[in-house]
C-alpha positions as CSV (number, residue, x, y, z in Angstrom):
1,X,11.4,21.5,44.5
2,X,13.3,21.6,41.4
3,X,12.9,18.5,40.2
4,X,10.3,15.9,41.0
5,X,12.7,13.1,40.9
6,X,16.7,12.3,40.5
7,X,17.2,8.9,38.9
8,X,20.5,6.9,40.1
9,X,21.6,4.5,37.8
10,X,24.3,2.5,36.6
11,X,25.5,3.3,33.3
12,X,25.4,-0.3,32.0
13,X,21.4,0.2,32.9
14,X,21.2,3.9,30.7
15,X,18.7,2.4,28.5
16,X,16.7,1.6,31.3
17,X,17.4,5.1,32.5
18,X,16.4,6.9,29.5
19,X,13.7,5.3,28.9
20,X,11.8,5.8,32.7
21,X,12.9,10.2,32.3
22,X,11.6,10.1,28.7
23,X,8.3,8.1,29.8
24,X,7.8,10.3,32.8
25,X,8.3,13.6,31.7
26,X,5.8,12.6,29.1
27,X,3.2,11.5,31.2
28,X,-0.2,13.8,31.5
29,X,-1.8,13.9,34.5
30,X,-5.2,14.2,34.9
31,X,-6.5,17.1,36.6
32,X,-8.8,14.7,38.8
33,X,-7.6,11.8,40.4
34,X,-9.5,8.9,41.9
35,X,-8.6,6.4,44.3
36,X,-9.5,2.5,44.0
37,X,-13.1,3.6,45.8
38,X,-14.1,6.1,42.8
39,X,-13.2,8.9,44.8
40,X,-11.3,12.1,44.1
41,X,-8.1,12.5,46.3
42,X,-6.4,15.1,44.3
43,X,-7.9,17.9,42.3
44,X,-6.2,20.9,40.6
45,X,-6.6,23.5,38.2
46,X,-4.7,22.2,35.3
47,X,-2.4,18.9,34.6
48,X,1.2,19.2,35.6
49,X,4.2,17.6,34.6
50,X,6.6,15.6,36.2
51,X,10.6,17.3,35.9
52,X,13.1,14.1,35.9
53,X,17.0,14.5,36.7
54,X,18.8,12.3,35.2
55,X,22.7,12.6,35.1
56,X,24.2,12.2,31.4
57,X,21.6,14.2,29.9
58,X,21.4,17.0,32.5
59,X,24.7,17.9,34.2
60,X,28.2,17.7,32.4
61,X,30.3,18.1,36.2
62,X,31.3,14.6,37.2
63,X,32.0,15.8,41.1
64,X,29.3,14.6,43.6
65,X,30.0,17.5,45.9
66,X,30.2,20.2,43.2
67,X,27.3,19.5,41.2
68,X,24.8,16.5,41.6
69,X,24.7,17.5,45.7
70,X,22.8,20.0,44.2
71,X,20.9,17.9,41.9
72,X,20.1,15.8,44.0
73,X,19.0,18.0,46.9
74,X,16.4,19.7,44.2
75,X,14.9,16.5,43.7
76,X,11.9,15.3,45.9
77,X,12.1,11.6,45.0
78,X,15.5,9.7,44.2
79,X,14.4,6.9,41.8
80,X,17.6,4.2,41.8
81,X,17.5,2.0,39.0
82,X,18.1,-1.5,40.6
83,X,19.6,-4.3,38.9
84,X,22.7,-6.3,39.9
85,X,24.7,-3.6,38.1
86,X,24.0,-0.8,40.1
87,X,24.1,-3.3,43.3
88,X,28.0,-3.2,42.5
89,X,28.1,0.6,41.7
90,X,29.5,2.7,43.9
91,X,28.3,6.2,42.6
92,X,24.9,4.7,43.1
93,X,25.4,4.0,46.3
94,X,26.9,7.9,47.3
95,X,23.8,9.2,45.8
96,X,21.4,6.8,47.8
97,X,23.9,7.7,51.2
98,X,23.1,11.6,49.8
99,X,19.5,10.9,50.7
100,X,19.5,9.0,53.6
101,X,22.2,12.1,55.2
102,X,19.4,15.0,54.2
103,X,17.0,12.7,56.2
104,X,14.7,11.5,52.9
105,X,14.9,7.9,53.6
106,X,11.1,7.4,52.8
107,X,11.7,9.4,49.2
108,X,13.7,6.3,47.6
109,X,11.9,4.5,45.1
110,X,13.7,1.4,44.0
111,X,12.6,0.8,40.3
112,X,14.0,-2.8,39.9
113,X,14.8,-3.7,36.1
114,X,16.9,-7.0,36.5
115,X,17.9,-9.6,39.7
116,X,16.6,-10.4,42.8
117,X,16.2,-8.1,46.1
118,X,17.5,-9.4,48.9
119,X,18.8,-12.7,47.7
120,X,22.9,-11.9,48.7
121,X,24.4,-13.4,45.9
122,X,24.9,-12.5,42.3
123,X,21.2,-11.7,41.2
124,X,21.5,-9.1,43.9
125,X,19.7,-5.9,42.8
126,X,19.7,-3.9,45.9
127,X,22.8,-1.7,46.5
128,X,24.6,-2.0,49.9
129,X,23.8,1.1,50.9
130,X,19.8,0.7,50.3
131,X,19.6,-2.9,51.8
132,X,21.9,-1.4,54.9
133,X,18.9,1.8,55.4
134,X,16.2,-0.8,55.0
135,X,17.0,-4.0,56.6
136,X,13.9,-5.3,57.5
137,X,12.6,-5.3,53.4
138,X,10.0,-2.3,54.0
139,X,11.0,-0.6,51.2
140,X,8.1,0.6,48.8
141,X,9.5,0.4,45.5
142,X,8.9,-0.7,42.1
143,X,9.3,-4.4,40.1
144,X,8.6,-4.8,36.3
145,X,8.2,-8.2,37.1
146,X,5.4,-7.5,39.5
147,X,2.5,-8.2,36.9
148,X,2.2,-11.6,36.7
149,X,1.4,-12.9,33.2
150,X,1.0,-9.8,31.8
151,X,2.7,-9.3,28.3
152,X,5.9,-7.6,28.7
153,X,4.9,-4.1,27.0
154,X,1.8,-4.3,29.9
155,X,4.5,-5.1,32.6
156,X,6.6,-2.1,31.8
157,X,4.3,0.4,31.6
158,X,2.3,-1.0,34.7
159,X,5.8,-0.2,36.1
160,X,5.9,3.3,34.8
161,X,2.0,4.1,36.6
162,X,2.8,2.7,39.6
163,X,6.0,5.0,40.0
164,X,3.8,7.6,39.0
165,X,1.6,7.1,41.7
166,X,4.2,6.5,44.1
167,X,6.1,10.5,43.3
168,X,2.2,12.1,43.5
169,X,2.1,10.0,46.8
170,X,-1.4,9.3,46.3
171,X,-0.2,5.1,46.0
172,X,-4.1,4.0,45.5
173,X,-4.6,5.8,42.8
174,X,-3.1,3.3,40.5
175,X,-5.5,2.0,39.3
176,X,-7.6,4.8,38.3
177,X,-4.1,6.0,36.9
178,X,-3.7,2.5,34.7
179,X,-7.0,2.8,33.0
180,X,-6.7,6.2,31.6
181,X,-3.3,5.3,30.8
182,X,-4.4,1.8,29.0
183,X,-6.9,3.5,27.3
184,X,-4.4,6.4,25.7
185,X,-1.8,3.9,25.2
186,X,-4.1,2.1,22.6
187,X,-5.8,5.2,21.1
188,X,-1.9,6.2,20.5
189,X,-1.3,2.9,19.1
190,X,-4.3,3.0,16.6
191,X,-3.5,6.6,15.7
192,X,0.2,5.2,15.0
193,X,-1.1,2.0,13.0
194,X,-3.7,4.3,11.1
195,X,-0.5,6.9,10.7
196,X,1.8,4.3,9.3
197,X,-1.0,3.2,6.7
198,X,-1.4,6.0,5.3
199,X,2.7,6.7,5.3
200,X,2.6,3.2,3.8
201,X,-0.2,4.0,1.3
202,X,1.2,7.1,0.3
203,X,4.7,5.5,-0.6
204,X,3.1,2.5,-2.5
205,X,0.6,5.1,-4.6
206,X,3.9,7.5,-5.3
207,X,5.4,4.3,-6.5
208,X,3.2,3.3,-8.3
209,X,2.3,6.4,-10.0
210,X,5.4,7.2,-10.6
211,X,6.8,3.8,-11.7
212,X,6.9,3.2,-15.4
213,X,5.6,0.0,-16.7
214,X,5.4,-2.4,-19.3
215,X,2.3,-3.7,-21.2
216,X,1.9,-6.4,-24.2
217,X,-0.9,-5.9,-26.8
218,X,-2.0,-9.5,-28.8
219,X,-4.0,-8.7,-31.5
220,X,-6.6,-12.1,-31.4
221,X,-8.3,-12.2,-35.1
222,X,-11.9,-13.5,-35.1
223,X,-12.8,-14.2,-38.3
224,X,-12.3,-17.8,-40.5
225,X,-9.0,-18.3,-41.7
226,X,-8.4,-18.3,-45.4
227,X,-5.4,-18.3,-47.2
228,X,-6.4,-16.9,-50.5
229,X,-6.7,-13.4,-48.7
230,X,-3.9,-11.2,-49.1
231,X,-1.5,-10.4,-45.5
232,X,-1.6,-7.0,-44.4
233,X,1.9,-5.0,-45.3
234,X,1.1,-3.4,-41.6
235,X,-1.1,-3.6,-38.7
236,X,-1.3,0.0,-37.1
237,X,-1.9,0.3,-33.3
238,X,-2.2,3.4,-31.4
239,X,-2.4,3.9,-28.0
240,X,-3.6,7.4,-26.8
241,X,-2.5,8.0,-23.1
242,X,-4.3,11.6,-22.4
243,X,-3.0,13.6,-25.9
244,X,-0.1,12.0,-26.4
245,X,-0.2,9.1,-29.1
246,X,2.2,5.8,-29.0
247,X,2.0,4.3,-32.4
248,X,3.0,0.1,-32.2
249,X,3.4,-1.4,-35.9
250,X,2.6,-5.4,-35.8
251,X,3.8,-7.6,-39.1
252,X,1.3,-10.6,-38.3
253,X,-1.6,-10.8,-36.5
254,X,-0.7,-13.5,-34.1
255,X,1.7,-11.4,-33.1
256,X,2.3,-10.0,-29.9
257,X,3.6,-6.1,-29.5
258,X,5.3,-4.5,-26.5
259,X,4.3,-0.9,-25.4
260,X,7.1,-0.2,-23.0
261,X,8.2,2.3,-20.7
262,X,4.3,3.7,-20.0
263,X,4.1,6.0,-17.2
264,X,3.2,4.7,-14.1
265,X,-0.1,6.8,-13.6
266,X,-1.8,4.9,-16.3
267,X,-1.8,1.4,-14.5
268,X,-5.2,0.4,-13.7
269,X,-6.3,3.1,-16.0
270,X,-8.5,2.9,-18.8
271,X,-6.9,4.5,-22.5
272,X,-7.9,4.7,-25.5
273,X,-6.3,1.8,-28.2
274,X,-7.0,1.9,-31.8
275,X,-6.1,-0.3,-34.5
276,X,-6.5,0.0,-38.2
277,X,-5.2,-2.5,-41.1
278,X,-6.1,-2.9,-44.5
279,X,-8.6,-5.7,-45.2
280,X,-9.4,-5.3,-41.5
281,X,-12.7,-2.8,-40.1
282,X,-10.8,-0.3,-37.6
283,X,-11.4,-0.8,-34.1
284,X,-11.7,2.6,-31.7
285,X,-11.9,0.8,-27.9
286,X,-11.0,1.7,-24.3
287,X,-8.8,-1.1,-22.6
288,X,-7.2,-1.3,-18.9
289,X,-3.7,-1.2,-19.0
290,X,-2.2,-3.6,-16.2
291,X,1.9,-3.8,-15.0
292,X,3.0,-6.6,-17.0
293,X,-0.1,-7.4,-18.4
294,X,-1.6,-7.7,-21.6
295,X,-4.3,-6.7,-23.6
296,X,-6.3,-8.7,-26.1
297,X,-7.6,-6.7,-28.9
298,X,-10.1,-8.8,-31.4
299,X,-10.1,-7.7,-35.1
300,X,-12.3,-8.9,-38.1
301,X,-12.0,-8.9,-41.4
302,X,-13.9,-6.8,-43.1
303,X,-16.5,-7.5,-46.5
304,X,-13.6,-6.0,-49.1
305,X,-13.5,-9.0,-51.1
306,X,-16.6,-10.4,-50.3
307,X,-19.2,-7.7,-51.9
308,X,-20.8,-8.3,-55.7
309,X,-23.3,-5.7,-56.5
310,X,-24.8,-4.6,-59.9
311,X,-27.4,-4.6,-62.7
312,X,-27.8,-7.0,-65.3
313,X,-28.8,-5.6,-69.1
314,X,-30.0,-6.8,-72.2
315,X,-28.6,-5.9,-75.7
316,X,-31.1,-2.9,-75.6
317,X,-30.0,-1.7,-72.3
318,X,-33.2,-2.9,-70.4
319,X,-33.1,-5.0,-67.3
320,X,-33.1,-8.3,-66.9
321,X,-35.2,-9.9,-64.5
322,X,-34.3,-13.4,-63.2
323,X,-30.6,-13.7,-64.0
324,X,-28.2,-16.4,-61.8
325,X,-25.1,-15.2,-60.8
326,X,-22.5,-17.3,-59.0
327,X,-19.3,-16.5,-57.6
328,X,-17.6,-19.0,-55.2
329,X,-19.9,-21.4,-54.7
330,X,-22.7,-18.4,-53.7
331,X,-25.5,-17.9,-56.1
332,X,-28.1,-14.9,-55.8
333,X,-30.8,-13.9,-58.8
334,X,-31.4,-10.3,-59.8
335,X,-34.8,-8.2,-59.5
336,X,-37.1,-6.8,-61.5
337,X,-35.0,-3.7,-62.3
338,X,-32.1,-6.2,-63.3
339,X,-30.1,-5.1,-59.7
340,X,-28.3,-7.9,-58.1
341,X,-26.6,-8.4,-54.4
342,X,-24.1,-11.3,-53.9
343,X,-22.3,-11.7,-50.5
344,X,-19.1,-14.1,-50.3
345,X,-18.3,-15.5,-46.9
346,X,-15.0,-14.7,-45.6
347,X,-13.8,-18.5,-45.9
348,X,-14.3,-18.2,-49.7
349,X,-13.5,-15.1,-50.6
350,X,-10.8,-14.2,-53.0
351,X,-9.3,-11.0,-54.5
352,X,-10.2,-11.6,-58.0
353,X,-13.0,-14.4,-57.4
354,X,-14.4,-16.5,-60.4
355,X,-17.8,-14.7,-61.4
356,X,-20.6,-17.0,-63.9
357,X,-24.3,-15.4,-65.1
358,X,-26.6,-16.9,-67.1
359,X,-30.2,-16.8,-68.0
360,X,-32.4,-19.1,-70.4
361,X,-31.9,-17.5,-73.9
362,X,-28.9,-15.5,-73.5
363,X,-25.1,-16.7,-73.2
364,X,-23.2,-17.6,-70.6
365,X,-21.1,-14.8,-69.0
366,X,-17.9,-15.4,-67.3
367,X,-15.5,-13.2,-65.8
368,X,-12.4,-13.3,-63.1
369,X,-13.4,-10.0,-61.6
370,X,-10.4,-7.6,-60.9
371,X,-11.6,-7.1,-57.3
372,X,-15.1,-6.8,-55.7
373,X,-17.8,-3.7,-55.1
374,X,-20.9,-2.3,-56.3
375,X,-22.0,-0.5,-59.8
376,X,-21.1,-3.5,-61.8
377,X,-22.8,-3.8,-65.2
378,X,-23.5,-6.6,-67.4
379,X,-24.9,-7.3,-70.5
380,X,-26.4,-10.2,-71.6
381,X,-26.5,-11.6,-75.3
382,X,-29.0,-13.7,-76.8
């Protein structure tokens, strides 16, 4: 036939409707099938599909006689969706009278949704016409609610194989049927959840690499604190994100700066960040730049004003051995070859800082030295 089943419904149940043709027609059937015992009671050469008819989405006439006669005729199984809708419906029950006049009583599967069978009053599911051709409740149909505790996407689709096993008409094969369903239900439901990660995935790493961000730099300085130093006119950072350079200018350096606006495929990522100042050594680092983050970049001063280096002469231009010099509290002696080496501590330096030398004999020498550094001469006097 033409069709392996006609489903009669009431349209109040379509959901129900569509949703039985959709799962049927869907349905693979195994080449081998196995009764409750283990053994094979149908075999064929390749799995077959089921063909549903099911009225809205398959026929646009809306006469019985001219076109679902037809229909229905083609149709080896007439599936009536039962519920107390259709056991009002009228149309349902003309298409269940359809079947009982071409002498198919035993080809009606009751697939009850909703209601009770049987019960004569308003949770009636059955349609007159059924309960009329089978009086005596022999029917072999279908319940959802058949499954006892079963969760309700279980119930539904325990539904679905037993139908299935019903239209094969091998009815002891449900089992066999239910485990090879069961067990592609929840390899389709992993390959779904595993699908919808990676959907998921995918949309949170576009976002994120494509969502600019914002990230605060706070420059932390390490050294001792001393006022006599001069303030930097500028504290120079550069980020370098790939080739391109973002220049940030701080005033102070407890100051924090702002890089804004940084594309989104640098979060997480490491850059390069640079900072140079004068009276500060130049830092060259890689950081990890975070959404809304910040990064803490320590500086130090460096020695500018804290180096004194020279060589200490007589009147004759020969060195003196053993002279004192003191600058800030700091006091070192030069070598044989008159050479001297003083280092200032960061606390006490200053930019001209107050210089003394002396050595038995000579005179004191005094000096407020216009800055700091190396090559410094000086002669001594008796």
């Amino acid at each position: 036939m033409k069709y392996t089943a006609f489903i009669s419904y009431n349209s109040k149940d379509d959901k129900w409707a569509k949703w039985l043709q959709r799962k049927l027609e869907a349905y693979s059937m195994p080449v081998v099938i196995k009764n409750e015992k283990d053994e094979v009671v149908k075999k064929g050469e390749k799995p077959r599909k089921l063909k549903v008819f099911r009225y809205r989405t398959d026929l646009n006439t809306i006469s019985l006689n001219e076109g679902l006669a037809k229909e229905l005729d083609d149709a080896r199984w007439l599936i009536v969706i039962c519920s107390p809708n259709s056991a009002k419906s009228t149309w349902v029950g003309k298409e269940i009278q359809h079947f009982l006049d071409t002498g198919r009583r035993d080809h009606i599967l009751p697939y009850i949704v909703d209601g009770t069978s049987y019960s004569n009053d308003e949770h009636e599911c059955l349609n007159p016409v059924l309960k009329a051709a089978f009086p005596d409740g022999d029917i072999l149909g279908v319940n959802i609610d058949d499954y006892g505790d079963d969760p309700r996407i279980y119930r539904k689709r325990k539904a679905l194989v037993r139908t299935v096993s019903i239209l094969i008409e091998v009815p002891d094969a449900y089992s066999y049927l239910w485990n090879r369903y069961r067990i592609r239900f929840w390899e389709g439901v992993t390959l779904k959840t595993i699908g919808a990660i990676v959907v998921l995935s995918l949309l949170l790493w576009t976002w994120h690499y494509n969502t600019e961000f914002d990230t605060a730099i706070r420059l932390n300085d390490t050294t001792p604190q001393n006022k006599n130093l001069p303030t930097p006119d500028s504290l120079k950072v550069m980020l370098t994100l790939n080739n391109e350079k973002r220049p940030l200018v701080l005033t102070k350096t407890d100051e924090i700066g702002l890089y804004k606006n940084l594309p989104g495929r640098f979060a997480n990522q490491e850059v390069r960040l640079t900072f140079i100042a004068d009276g500060y050594e130049d830092v060259d680092t890689m950081v990890m730049l975070q959404r809304g983050g910040e990064v803490t970049l320590n500086i130090h001063r460096s020695n500018t004003y804290g180096m004194l280096a020279g060589t200490i002469i007589d009147e004759n231009g020969e060195p003196l051995n053993g002279a004192t010099i003191e600058a800030e509290g700091i006091t070192t002696t030069s070598q044989a070859d008159g050479t001297f080496e003083l280092n200032i501590p960061i606390e006490k330096q200053k930019p001209h800082p107050h210089v003394r030398i002396n050595k038995a004999g000579y005179q004191t020498e005094e000096y407020t030295k216009q800055g700091v550094g190396r090559n410094w001469q000086v002669m001594l006097r008796k």
